[in-house]
C-alpha positions as CSV (number, residue, x, y, z in Angstrom):
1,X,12.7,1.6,28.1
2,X,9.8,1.1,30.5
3,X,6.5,2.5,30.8
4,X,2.9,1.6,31.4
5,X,0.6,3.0,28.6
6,X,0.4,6.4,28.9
7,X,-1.5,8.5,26.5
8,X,-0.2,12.1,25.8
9,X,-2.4,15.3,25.8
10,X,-0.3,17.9,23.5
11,X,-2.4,21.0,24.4
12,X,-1.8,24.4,23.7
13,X,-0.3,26.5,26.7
14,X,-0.2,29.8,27.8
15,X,3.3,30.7,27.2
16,X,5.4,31.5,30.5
17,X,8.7,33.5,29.9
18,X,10.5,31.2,32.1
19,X,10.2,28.5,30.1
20,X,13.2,26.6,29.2
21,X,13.8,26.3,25.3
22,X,14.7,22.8,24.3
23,X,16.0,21.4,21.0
24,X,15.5,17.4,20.9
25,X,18.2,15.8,19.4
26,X,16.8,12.1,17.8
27,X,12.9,11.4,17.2
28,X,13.0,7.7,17.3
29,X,10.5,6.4,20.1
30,X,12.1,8.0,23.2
31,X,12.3,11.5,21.4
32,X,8.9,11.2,20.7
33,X,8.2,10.4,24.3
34,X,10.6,13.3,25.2
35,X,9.0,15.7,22.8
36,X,5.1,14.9,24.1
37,X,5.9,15.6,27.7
38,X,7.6,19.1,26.8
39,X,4.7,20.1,24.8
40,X,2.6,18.9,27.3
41,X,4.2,21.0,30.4
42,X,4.5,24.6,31.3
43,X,8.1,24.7,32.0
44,X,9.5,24.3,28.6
45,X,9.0,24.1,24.7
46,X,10.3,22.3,21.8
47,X,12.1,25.1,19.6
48,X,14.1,22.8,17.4
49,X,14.9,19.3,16.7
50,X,16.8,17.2,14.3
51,X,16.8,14.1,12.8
52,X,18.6,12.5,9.8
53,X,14.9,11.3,8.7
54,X,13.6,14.0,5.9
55,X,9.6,12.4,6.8
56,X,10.3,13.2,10.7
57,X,11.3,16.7,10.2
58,X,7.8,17.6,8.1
59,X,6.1,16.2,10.9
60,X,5.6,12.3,9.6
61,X,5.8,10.5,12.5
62,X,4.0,7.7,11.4
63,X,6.8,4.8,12.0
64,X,7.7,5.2,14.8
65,X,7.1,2.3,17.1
66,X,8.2,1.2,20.9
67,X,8.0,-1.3,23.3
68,X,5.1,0.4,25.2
69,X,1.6,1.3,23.8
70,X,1.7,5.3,22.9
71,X,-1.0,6.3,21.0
72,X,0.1,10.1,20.7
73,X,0.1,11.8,17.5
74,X,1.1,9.9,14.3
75,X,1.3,13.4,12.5
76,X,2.8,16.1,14.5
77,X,2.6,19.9,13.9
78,X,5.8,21.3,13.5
79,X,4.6,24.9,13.1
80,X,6.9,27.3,14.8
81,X,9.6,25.0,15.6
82,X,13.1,25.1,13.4
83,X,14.2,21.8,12.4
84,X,17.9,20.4,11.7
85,X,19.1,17.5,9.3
86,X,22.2,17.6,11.4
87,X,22.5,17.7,15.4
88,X,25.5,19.9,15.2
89,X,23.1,22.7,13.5
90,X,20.7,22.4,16.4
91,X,23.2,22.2,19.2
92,X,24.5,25.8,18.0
93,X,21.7,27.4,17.6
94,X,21.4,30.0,20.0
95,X,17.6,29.8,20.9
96,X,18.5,26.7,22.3
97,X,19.0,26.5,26.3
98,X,18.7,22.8,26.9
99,X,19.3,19.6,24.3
100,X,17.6,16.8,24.8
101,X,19.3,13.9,23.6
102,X,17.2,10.7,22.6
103,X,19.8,9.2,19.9
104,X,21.3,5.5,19.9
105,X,23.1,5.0,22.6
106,X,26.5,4.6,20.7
107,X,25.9,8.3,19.5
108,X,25.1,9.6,23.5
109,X,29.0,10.6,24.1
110,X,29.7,12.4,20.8
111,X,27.0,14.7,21.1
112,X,26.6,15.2,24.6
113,X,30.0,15.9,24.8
114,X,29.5,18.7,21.9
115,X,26.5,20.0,23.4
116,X,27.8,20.8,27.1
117,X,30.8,22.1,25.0
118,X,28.6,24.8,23.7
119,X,27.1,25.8,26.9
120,X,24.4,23.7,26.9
121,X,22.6,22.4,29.5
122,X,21.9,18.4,28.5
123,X,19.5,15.5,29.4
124,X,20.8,12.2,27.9
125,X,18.5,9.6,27.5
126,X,19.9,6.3,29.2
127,X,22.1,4.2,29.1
128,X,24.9,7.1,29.7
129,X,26.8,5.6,26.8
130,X,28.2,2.5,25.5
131,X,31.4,1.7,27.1
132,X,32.8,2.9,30.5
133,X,35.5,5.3,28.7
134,X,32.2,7.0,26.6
135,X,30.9,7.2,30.2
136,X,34.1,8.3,31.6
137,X,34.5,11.2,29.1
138,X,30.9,12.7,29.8
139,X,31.4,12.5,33.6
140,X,34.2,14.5,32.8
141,X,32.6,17.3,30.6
142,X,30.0,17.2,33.0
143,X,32.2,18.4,35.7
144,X,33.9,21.3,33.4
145,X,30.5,22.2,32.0
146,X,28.6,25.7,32.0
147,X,25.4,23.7,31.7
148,X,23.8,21.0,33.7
149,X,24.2,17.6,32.8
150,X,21.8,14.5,34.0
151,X,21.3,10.9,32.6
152,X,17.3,10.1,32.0
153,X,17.2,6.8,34.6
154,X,13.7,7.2,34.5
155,X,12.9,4.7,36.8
156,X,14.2,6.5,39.9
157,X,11.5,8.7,38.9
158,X,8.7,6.4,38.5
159,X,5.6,6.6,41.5
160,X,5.7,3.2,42.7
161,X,9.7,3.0,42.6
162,X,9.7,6.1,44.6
163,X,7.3,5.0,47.0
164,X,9.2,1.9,47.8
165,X,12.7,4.1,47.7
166,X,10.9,5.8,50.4
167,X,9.4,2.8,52.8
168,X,12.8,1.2,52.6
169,X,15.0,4.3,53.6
170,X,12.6,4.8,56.5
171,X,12.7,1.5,57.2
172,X,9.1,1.1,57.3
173,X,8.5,-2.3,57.7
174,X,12.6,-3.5,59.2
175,X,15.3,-4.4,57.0
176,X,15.1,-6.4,53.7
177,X,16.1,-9.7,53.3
178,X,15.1,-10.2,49.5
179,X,14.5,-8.5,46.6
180,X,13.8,-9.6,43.4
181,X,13.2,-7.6,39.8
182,X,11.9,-8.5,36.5
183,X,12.1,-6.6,33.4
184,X,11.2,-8.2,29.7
185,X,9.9,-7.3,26.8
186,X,8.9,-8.4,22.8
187,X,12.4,-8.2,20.9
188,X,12.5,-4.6,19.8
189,X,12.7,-4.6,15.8
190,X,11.4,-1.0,15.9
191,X,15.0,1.0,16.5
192,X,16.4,3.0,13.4
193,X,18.4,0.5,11.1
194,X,18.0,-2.0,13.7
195,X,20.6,-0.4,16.0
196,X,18.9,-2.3,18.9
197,X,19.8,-5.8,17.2
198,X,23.8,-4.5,16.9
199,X,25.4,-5.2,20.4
200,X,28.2,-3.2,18.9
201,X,25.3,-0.2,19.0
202,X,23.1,-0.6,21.7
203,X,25.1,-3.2,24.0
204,X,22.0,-5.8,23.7
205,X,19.3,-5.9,26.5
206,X,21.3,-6.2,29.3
207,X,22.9,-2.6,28.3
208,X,19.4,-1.1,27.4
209,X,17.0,-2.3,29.5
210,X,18.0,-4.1,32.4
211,X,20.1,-1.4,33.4
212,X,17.3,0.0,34.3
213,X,16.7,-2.2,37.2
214,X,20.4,-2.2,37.8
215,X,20.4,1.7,38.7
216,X,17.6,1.0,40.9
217,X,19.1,-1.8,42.8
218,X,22.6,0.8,42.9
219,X,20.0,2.9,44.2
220,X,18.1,1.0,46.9
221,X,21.4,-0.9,48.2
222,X,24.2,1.1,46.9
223,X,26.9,-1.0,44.7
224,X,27.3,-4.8,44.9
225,X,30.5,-6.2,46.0
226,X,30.1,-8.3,43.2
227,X,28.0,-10.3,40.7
228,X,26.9,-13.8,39.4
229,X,25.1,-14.0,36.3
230,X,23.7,-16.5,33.7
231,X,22.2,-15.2,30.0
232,X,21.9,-15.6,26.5
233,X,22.2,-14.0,23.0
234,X,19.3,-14.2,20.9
235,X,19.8,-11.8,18.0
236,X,22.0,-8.5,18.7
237,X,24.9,-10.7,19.3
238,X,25.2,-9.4,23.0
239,X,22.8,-10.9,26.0
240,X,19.6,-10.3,25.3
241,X,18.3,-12.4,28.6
242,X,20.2,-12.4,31.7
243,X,19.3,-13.6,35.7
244,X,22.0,-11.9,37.8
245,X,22.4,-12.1,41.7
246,X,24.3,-9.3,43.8
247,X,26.2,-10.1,46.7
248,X,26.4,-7.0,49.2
249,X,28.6,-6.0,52.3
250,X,25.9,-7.1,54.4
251,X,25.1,-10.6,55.3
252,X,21.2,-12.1,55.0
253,X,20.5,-10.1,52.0
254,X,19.2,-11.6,48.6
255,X,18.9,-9.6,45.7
256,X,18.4,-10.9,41.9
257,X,17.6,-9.4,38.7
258,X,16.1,-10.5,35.6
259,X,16.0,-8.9,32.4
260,X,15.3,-8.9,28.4
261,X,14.3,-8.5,25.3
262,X,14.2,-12.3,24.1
263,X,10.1,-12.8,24.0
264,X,8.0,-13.5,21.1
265,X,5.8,-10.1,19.3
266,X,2.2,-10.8,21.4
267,X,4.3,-11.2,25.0
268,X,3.4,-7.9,27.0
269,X,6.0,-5.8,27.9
270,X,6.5,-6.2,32.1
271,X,8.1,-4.8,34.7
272,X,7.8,-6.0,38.4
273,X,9.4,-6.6,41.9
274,X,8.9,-8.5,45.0
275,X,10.6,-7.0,48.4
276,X,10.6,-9.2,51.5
277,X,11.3,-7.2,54.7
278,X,11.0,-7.8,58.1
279,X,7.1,-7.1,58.6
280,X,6.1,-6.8,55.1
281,X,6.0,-8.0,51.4
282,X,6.0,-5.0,48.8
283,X,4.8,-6.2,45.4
284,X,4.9,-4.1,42.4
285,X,4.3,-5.6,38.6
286,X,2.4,-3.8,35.8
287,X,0.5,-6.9,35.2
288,X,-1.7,-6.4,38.1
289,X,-3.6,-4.0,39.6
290,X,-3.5,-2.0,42.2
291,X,0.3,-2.4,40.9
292,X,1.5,-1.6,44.0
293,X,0.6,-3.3,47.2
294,X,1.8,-4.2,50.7
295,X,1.1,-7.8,52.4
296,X,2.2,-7.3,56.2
297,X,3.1,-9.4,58.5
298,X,-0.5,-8.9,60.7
299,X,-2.7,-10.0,57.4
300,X,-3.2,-6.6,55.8
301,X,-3.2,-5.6,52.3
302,X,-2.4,-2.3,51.7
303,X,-2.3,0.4,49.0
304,X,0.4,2.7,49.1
305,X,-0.8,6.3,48.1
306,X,1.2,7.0,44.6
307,X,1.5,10.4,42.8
308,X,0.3,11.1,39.5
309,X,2.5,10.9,36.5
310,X,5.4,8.7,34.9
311,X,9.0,8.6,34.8
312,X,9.3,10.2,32.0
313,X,7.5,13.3,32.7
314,X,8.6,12.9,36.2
315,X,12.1,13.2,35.5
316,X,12.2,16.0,32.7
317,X,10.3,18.1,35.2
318,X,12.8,17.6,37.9
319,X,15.7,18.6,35.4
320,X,13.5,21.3,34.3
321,X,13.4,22.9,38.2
322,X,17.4,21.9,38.4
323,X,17.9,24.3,35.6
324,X,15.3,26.9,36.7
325,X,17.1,27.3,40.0
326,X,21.0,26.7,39.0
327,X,21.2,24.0,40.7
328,X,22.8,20.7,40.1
329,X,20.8,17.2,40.0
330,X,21.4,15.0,43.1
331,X,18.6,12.4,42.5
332,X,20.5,11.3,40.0
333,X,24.1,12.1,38.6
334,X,26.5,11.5,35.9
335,X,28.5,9.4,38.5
336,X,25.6,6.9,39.2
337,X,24.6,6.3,35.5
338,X,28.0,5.4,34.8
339,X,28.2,3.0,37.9
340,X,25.1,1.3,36.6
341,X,26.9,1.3,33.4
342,X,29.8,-0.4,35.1
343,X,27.9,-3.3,36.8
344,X,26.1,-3.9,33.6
345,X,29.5,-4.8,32.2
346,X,30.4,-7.2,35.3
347,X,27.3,-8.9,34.2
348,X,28.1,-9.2,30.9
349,X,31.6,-10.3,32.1
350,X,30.0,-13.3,34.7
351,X,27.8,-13.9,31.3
352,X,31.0,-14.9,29.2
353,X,33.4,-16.7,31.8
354,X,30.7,-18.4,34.0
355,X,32.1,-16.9,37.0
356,X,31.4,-14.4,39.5
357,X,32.7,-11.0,38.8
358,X,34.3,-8.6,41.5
359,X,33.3,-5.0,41.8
């Protein structure tokens, strides 16, 4: 997960009848997330959601915790929307047009597998799922599907990644020679019974959050030829902190990644890069601000002009038009969530054996 704070206005709409009608399947700290931004929007509404939590269907929201500051409602109204102990009741009701699914990640390939089964379209948060044959199994319904199908990498999504997406495909500033990417954060004791703290559930940090930076790197430079990487396990048994460099086709290129959950309760959670190209820096880290700025190579400090919005809201509103106008997702597929999935994996690999691991 990744966000800066982000405080969200749950207004009453006029109602549009194009709206797509979502059911959101998990209200842990992401379905909350996922939930505010549909209320929020004009291109769909919450009509359902379920949770195995009795409190969380009357509207008690009140424990629910993250890894981000979100200040939104503690008590939500509920009024109007039909709510299900079980996500198999949710997934066939018929009012239902899209399922959002915000549940552990070792859960992701059941249900989104039973959801595009029943016509549905489906947004998954990410990771895609736990293993590469979970993965491989979705990709797979995906392609069979009636509905549409896209992974929740929010960070391909996010202002200041998309800006620098952009600079670098146009090669604004010549070609890169280094990039490095930081992502950390408190050791998340928040998840329901601790499922974040269970490798055998969540895959540890290097599954949930630094594959966030992974799918961007993917992204950027398409996929490693292989990778080198150091870590440790702190408490969920799998690597909670991990440095990992990528070695590309092409010659003169440094990339690195770090990533984690190991830091103590008052650490802030962070996010940041540093690209070095020919005629420029681009630095980016939620610690500063501007985040976002340019050194070039004459002396200048610039400000790249950034959109409005998050990630999150970002990417549920490009899913949103996908659906609205039949058409698949391209900016990010099924395909490249498990690929991120698969270098994560690698990582873990180079982790265990001490050696660099082959793509």
């Amino acid at each position: 997960m990744a966000a800066e704070g982000h405080v969200w206005l749950w207004t009453q709409r006029v109602e549009d009848v194009a709206m797509v009608k979502v059911g959101v399947v998990g209200i842990g700290f992401m379905g909350k997330m996922h939930f505010g931004v549909h209320q929020a929007g004009s291109k769909s509404k919450v009509v359902a959601i379920a949770d195995v939590n009795k409190a969380k269907l009357k509207g008690d929201w009140s424990a629910i915790a993250g890894n981000i500051d979100d200040p939104s409602a503690k008590s939500v109204d509920l009024t109007g929307i039909k709510t299900y102990p079980k996500a198999e009741d949710l997934i066939a009701d018929p009012d239902v047009e899209m399922v959002d699914i915000t549940l552990p990640t070792y859960l992701h390939a059941e249900y989104v597998t039973k959801a595009l089964g029943a016509g549905k379209h489906v947004l998954c948060e990410k990771p895609i799922a736990l293993t590469l044959a979970q993965a491989d199994r979705m990709v797979a319904a995906a392609r069979k599907a009636k509905g549409l199908f896209m992974v929740a990498q929010c960070i391909r999504f996010w202002p200041e990644y998309e800006v620098t997406k952009k600079l670098l495909k146009e090669k604004t500033y010549g070609q890169v020679y280094s990039a490095t990417f930081r992502r950390v954060s408190p050791t998340p004791v928040w998840g329901w019974r601790n499922w974040l703290q269970k490798h055998k559930q969540s895959g540890g940090a290097a599954i949930d959050l630094h594959i966030h930076d992974i799918d961007y790197i993917n992204h950027l430079f398409g996929l490693p030829r292989a990778v080198s990487a150091v870590g440790m396990t702190k408490t969920s048994g799998g690597v909670d902190h991990i440095v990992c460099d990528y070695t590309f086709p092409r010659k003169n290129l440094q990339v690195s990644a770090e990533g984690g959950w190991a830091m103590h309760p008052t650490f802030p959670f962070s996010m940041a890069f540093t690209i070095v190209c020919e005629k420029a820096t681009i630095d980016y880290s939620t610690a500063k601000s501007p985040s976002l700025t340019v050194h070039t190579a004459a002396g200048k400090t610039l400000v790249p002009k950034v959109a409005g919005g998050d990630g999150y809201s970002r990417e549920i509103e490009y899913f949103l038009d996908c659906i609205r106008r039949g058409e698949k997702p391209t900016r990010v597929t099924a395909r490249d969530a498990r690929e991120a999935l698969r270098v994560a994996w690698a990582e873990i690999r180079s982790v265990r054996t001490g050696r660099r691991v082959g793509l």
